[in-house]
Structures are given as C-alpha cells and as structure tokens.
C-alpha positions as CSV (number, residue, x, y, z in Angstrom):
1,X,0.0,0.0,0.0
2,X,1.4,3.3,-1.1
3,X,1.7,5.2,2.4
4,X,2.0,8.4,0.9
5,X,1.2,9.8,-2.7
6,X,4.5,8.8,-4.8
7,X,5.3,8.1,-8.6
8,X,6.4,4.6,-10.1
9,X,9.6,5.4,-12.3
10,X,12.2,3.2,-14.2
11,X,15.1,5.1,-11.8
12,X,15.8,7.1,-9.3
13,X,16.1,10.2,-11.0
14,X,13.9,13.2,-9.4
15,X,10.6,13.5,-11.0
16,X,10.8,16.7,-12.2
17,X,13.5,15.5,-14.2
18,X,11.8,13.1,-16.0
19,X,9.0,13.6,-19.0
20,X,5.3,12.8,-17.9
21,X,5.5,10.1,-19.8
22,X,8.3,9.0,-18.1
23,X,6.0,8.6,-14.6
24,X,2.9,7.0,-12.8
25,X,1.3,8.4,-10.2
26,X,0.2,6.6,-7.2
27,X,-2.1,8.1,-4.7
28,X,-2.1,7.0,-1.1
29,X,-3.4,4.4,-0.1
30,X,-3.7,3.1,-3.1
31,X,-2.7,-1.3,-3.4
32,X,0.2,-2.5,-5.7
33,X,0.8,-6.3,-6.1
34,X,4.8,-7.2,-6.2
35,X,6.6,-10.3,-6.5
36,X,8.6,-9.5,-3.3
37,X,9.6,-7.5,-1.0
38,X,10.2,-3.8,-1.5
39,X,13.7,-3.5,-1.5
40,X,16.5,-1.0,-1.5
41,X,18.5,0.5,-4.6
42,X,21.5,-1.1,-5.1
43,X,22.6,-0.2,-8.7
44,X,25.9,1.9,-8.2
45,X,24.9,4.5,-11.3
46,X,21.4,4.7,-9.4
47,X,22.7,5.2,-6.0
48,X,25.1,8.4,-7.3
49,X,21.8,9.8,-9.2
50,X,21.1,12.1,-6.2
51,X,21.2,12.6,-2.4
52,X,18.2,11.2,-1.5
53,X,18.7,7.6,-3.7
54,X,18.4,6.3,-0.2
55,X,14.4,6.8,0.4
56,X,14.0,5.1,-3.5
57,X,12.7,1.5,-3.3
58,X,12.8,-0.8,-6.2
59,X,9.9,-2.7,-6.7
60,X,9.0,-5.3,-9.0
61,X,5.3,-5.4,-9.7
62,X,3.3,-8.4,-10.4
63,X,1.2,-7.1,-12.8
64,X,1.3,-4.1,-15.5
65,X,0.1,-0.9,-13.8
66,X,-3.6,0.0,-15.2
67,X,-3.9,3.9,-16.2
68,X,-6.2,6.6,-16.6
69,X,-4.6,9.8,-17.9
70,X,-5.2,13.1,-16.6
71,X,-4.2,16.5,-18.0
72,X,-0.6,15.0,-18.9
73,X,0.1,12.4,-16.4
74,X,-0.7,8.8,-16.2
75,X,-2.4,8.2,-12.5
76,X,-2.1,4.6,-10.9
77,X,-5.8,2.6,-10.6
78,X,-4.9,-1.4,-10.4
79,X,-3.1,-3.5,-12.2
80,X,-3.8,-6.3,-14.9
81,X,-4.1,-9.7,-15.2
82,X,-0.5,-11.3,-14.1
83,X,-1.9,-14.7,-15.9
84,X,-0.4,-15.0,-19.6
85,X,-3.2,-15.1,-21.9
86,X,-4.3,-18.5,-23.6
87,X,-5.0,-17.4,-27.5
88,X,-7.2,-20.0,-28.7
C-alpha cells in the first residue's frame, strides 16, 4: 500500500527531471501487487543519481500498472491480469 502519494519510475532520478511520460502516479493508499519484498536500490549509477537515492525503493510489480490519464500524467488505478493469456 502506497503510504503516501508517490510516482512509479524506471530510476531514481527526481521527477521533475523526468518527461510525464516517463512517470505514474500513485495516490495514497492506493494497493500495488509485487513479486517481493520492496527492496532498496543497489545499482551503483542509481545510488550516485542524487542525495536522496536512499528513500528510492525498487519494486517489481506483479502485474502491468492499469492507467487513466489526466491533463498530462498517467495516474495509478490497479493492475492487470498477471496470468499469460491462452490465445485459442
């Protein structure tokens, strides 16, 4: 559960760095599925990014994040189906 309102991003860079595009963002409270524990970033060219690589977590979600867009950002709602689809 998100605790506080926060963005889903490929890195750590700062979010104002990045393009909307780039960035999801998840309100509080709001569920996300992972395969694991949140964990700490490790990646050496991550953890030089900025002073604050430290509060970054790196998740790995079980499931695509589901979207609705608003103005120019994509907001976080749910996620998909993890199960591969059967086409028959």
């Amino acid at each position: 559960v998100a605790n506080v309102d926060t963005w889903l991003k490929r890195t750590t860079q700062m979010s104002g760095e990045l393009e909307p595009f780039e960035i999801i963002y998840v309100p509080k409270g709001l569920s996300i599925q992972l395969i694991g524990f949140a964990e700490p970033v490790e990646e050496e060219w991550e953890k030089s990014r900025h002073q604050h690589v430290h509060l970054h977590r790196k998740l790995l979600l079980a499931a695509p994040p589901v979207t609705i867009k608003q103005d120019k950002f994509e907001i976080f709602v749910g996620q998909g189906d993890a199960r591969p689809s059967l086409n028959c």
